[in-house]
C-alpha positions in Angstrom: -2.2 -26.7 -20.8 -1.4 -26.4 -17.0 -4.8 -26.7 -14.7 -6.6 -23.5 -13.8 -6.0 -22.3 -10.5 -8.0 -22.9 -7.8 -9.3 -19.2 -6.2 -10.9 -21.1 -3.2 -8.0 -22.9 -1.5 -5.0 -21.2 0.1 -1.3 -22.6 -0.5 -0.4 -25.5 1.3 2.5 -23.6 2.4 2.9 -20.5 4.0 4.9 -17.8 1.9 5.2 -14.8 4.5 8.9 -14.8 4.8 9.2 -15.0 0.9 6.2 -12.0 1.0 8.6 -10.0 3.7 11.9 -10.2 1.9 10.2 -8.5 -0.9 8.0 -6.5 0.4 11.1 -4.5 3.0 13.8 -4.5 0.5 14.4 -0.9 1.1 14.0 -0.6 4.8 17.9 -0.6 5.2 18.2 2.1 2.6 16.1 4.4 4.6 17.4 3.9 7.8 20.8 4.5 5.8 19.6 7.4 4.8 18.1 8.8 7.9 22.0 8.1 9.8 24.1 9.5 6.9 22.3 12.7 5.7 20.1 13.3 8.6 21.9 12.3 11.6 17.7 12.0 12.5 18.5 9.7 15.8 20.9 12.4 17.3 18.6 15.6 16.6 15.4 13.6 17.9 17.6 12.8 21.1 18.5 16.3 21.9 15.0 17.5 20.6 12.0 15.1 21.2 9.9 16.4 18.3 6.7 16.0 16.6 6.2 15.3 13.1 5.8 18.9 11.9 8.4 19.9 13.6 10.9 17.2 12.4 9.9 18.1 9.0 10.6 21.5 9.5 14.0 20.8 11.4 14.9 18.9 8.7 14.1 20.5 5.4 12.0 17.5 4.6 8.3 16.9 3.9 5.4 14.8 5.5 4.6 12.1 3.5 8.1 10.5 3.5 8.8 11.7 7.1 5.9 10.0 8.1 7.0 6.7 6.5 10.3 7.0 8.1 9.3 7.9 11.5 6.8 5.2 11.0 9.6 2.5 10.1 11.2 3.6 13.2 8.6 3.6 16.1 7.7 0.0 13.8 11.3 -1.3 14.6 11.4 0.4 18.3 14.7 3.4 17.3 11.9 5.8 18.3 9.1 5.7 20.7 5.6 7.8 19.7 3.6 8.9 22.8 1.2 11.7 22.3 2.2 12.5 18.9 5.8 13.4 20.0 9.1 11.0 18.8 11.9 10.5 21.4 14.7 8.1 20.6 14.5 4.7 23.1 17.3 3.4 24.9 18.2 1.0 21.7 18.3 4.2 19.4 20.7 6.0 22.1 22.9 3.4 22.1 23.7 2.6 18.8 21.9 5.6 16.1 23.1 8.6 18.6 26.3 10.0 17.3 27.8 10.7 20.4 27.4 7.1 21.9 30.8 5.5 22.2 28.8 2.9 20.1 27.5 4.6 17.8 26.7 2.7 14.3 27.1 5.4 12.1 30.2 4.3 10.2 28.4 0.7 9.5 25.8 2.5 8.0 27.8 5.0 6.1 29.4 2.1 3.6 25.7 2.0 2.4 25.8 5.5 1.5 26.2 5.3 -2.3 23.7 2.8 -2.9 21.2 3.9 -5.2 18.1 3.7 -3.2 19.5 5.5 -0.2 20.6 8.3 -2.7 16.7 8.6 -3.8 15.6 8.8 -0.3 17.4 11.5 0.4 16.2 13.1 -2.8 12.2 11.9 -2.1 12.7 13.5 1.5 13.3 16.6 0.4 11.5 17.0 -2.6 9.0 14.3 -2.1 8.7 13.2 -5.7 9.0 9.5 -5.9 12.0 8.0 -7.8 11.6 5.8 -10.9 10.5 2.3 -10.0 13.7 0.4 -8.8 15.2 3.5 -9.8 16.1 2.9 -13.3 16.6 6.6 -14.1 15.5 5.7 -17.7 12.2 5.0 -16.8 9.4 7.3 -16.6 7.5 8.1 -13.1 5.3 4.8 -12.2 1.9 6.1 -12.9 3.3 7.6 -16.5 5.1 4.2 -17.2 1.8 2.0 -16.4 0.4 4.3 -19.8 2.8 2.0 -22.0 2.1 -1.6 -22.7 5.7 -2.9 -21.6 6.0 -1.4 -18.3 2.4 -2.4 -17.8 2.0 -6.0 -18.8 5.0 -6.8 -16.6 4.2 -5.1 -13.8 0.7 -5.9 -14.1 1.7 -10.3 -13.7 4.3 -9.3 -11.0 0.9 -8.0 -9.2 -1.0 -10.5 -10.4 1.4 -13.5 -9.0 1.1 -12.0 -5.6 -2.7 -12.3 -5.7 -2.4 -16.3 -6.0 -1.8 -16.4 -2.5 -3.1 -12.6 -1.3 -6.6 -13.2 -3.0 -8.3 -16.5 -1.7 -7.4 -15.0 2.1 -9.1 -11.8 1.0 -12.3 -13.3 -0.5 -12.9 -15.6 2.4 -12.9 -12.5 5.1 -14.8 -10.3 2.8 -18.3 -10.2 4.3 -20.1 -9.5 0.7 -23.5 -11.1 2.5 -26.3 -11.5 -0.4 -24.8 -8.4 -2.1 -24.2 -9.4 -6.3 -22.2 -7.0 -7.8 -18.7 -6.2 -7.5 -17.1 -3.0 -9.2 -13.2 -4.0 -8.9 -12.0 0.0 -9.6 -8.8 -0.2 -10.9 -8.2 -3.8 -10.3 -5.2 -4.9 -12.2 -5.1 -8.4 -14.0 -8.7 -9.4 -12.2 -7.0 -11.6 -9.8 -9.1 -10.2 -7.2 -12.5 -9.7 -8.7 -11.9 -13.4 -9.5 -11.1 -14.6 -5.9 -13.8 -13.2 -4.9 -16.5 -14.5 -7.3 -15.2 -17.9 -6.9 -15.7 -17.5 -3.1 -19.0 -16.0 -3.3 -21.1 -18.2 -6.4 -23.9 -15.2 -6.4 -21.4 -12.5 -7.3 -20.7 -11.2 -10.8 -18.2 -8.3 -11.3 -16.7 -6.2 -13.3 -12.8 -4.8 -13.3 -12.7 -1.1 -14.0 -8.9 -0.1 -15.4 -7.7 2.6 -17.6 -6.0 1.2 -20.8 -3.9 -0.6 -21.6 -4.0 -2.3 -18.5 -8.0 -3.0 -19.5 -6.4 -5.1 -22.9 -4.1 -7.3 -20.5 -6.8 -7.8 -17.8 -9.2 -9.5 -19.9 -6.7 -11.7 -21.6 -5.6 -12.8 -17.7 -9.4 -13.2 -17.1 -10.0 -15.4 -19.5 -6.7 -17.6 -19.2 -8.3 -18.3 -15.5 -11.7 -19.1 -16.9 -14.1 -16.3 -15.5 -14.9 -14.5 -18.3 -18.2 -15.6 -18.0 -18.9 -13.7 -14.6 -16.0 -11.3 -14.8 -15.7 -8.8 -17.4 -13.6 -5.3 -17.6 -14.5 -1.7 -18.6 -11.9 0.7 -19.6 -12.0 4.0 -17.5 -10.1 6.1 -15.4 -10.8 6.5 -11.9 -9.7 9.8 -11.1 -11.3 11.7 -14.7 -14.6 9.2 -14.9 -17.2 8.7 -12.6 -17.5 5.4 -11.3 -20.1 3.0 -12.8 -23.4 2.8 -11.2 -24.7 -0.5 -10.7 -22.9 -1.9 -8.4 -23.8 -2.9 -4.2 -19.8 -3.8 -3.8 -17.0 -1.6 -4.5 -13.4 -3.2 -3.8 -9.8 -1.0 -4.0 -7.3 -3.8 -3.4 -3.6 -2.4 -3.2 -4.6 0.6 -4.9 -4.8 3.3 -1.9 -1.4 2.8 -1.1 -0.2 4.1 -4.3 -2.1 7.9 -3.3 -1.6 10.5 -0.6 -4.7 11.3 1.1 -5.7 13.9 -1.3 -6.5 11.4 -3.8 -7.2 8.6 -1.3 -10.2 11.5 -0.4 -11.1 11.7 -3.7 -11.4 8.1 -4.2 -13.3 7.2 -1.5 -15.9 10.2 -2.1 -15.8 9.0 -5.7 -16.8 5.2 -4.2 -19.5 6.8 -2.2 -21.3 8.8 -4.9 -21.4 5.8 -6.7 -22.8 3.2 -4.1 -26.1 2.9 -3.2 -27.2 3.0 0.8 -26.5 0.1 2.1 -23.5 -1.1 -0.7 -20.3 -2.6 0.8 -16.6 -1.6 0.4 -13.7 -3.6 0.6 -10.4 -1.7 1.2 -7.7 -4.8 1.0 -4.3 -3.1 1.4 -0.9 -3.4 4.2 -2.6 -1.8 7.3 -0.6 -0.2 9.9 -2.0 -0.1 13.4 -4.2 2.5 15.1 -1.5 5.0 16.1 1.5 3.9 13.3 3.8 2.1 15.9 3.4 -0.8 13.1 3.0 -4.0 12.4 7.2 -3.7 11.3 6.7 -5.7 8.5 3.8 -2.9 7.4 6.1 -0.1 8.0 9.3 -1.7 6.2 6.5 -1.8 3.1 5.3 1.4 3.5 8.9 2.3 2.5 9.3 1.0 -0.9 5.7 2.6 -1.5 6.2 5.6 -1.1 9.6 5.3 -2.4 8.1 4.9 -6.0 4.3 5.6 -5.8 3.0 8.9 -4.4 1.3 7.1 -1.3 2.2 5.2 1.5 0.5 2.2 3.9 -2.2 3.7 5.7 -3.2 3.1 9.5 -6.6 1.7 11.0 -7.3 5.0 12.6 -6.7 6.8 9.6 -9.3 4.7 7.3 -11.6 5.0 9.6 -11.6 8.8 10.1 -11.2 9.1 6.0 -14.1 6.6 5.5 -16.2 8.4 7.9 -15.8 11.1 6.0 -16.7 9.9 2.6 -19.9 8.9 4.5 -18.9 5.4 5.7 -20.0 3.7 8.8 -19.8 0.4 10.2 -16.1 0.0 9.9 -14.0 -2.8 10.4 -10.7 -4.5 10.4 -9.6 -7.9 9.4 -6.1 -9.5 8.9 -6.1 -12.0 6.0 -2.6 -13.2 5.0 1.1 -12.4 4.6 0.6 -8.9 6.5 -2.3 -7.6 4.5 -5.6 -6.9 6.2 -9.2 -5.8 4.5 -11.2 -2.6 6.0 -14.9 -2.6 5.2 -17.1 0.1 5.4 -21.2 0.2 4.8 -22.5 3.0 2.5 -24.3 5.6 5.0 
C-alpha cells in the first residue's frame, strides 16, 4: 500500500508549465476561430467596439465573446481602455487582413480541427460542446449524472488538487472558525487540504450523487474519514446545510454564468451565519480582464465545455457584495489559481 499523501507540504517541484499546457489547450483554437470565421482583428480595426457591440456585429453572444476578447487583451491582439477594444500595433500587423503580413492563411490550415469548428458553433449559439468534443457524449453537467463519466472525471480533478490544495489551505485565513461545508466539492481533496492545515476544522463535502459514492471512497483511501464526511445534495434544488461558519466553492464558479454564480453565492449567504467565512478558490482574472494570459487561455476551454467562464477580481467583488459579502480579498496560491474571501455581512 503506497503511503498516504501528505496535504501539508507542497511538491518539491514546481508543475506550472505542466498545469499551463493543460490548462490553454484550446487557446489556439479560438484564436483560429476568431481569424477564419470572424475575420474579428480586421472589423475591430476599422470599428474600435465595445463588447455589446462586437456581439452584435458579429451574430455572437456575451459569454463566449467575453472569453475571447478576454484571451486577446490577455495575449496583447487587442487593447481594452474604457470598456472599448481596438486592435494594438501587433494585432495590425499580423491578424488585420489587409496587412501585407497578414497571418490569416497560417491560421486557416487549423480550420477543420474540431475544437475550432465548436467555437464557432458556441459563439453563436452559446451552448457548450461535449467535453473534448466527443459528439457521443452527453452535455458535461448531464454526463457527471452517470457513474463512468463521473468517476473519471472526478480523479482527473482530484489529481490536480495534490498540488492545487496544500497552496490553497495555507492562504485560507479560516482563523478559529470549525466547520467547513465543501458545496459541491468533488473527490474531498480540498475539504481534506484544508482540515489537515487547520487541526480544529471538521467538514463536510456536499455533492449530488453519484459523485457523493466516489467522494467518500477517495476520503477514506486518504484517511480523513474521521473529520471529513459527505452529504448527498444538490446545490442548485437543496438548501445548503446549516451548521456551518466556513463555506468553500473551489473550481466550481467557473463552471456557471453569473446567473447561477448569483444564485450560489445568495444560496452561501442564506446559509452562513454573521460573521462565517467563504473561500472562492478558482483561476482569477484581473480587475479589468486584461488577464493574467495563462487565466484567459483557461477561461477558454471552460467555457468551451461548461456553461461559465474564469471570473475577474472586480467582478467577485461586486457579485459578493451583492450576496451581502464584505471584507473581500484576493490571494494568489499556485499554478495560476488564486482564493477570494469574503465575510458574511
Amino acid at each position: 500500500m503506497s503511503a498516504l499523501l501528505d496535504l501539508t507540504r507542497a511538491p518539491a517541484t514546481d508543475p506550472l508549465g505542466l498545469y499551463r499546457f493543460r490548462d490553454g489547450l484550446y487557446a489556439v483554437d479560438l484564436i483560429a476561430a476568431a481569424i477564419t470565421e470572424f475575420d474579428l482583428f480586421t472589423k475591430l480595426a476599422a470599428k474600435p467596439s465595445d463588447l455589446a457591440t462586437v456581439c452584435a456585429d458579429l451574430g455572437t453572444h456575451r459569454r463566449p465573446t467575453d472569453v475571447m476578447l478576454t484571451l486577446f487583451a490577455a495575449n496583447g491582439f487587442l487593447s481594452l481602455k474604457h470598456g472599448v477594444y481596438t486592435v494594438t500595433p501587433l494585432g495590425q500587423e499580423h491578424l488585420v487582413s489587409t496587412s501585407p503580413i497578414f497571418l490569416g492563411a497560417y491560421y486557416a490550415s487549423l480550420k477543420d480541427r474540431p475544437v475550432v469548428k465548436d467555437f464557432i458553433v458556441i459563439l453563436k449559439t452559446d451552448k457548450p460542446a461535449n467535453w473534448g468534443s466527443y459528439k457521443d457524449e452527453k452535455p458535461w453537467s448531464e454526463a457527471m449524472l452517470t457513474d463512468a463519466f463521473a468517476t473519471s472525471f472526478t480523479a482527473a480533478m482530484d489529481s490536480r488538487g495534490f498540488t492545487l490544495g496544500p497552496a490553497m489551505a495555507k492562504a485560507s485565513p479560516v482563523g478559529t472558525r470549525t466547520r467547513l461545508l465543501d458545496i459541491a466539492g468533488g473527490s474531498g481533496i480540498y475539504a481534506c487540504a484544508l482540515v489537515a492545515n487547520h487541526p480544529k476544522l471538521t467538514a463536510t463535502v456536499f455533492e449530488r450523487a453519484p459523485v457523493d459514492g466516489i467522494t467518500r471512497k477517495m476520503i477514506a483511501k486518504r484517511g480523513f474519514q474521521d473529520r471529513v464526511d459527505v452529504k448527498a445534495g444538490d446545490m442548485f434544488t437543496e438548501a445548503l446545510p446549516s451548521g456551518y461558519d466556513v463555506h468553500l466553492f473551489s473550481n466550481v464558479l467557473h463552471d456557471w454564468d453569473t446567473d447561477k454564480v448569483q444564485f450560489l453565492l445568495a444560496a452561501s449567504a442564506k446559509a452562513l451565519p454573521k460573521g462565517g467565512l467563504l473561500i472562492v478558490h478558482d483561476a482569477h482574472l484581473n480587475d479589468d480582464k486584461t488577464g493574467p494570459a495563462p487565466v484567459a487561455a483557461y477561461s477558454a476551454l471552460l467555457m468551451s465545455v461548461t456553461e461559465g467562464r474564469c471570473y475577474g477580481t472586480g467582478e467577485m467583488r461586486a457579485l459578493l457584495a451583492e450576496a451581502g459579502f464584505g471584507d473581500v480579498r484576493h490571494q494568489d496560491t499556485a499554478c495560476d489559481r488564486s482564493i477570494v474571501t469574503a465575510v458574511r455581512q
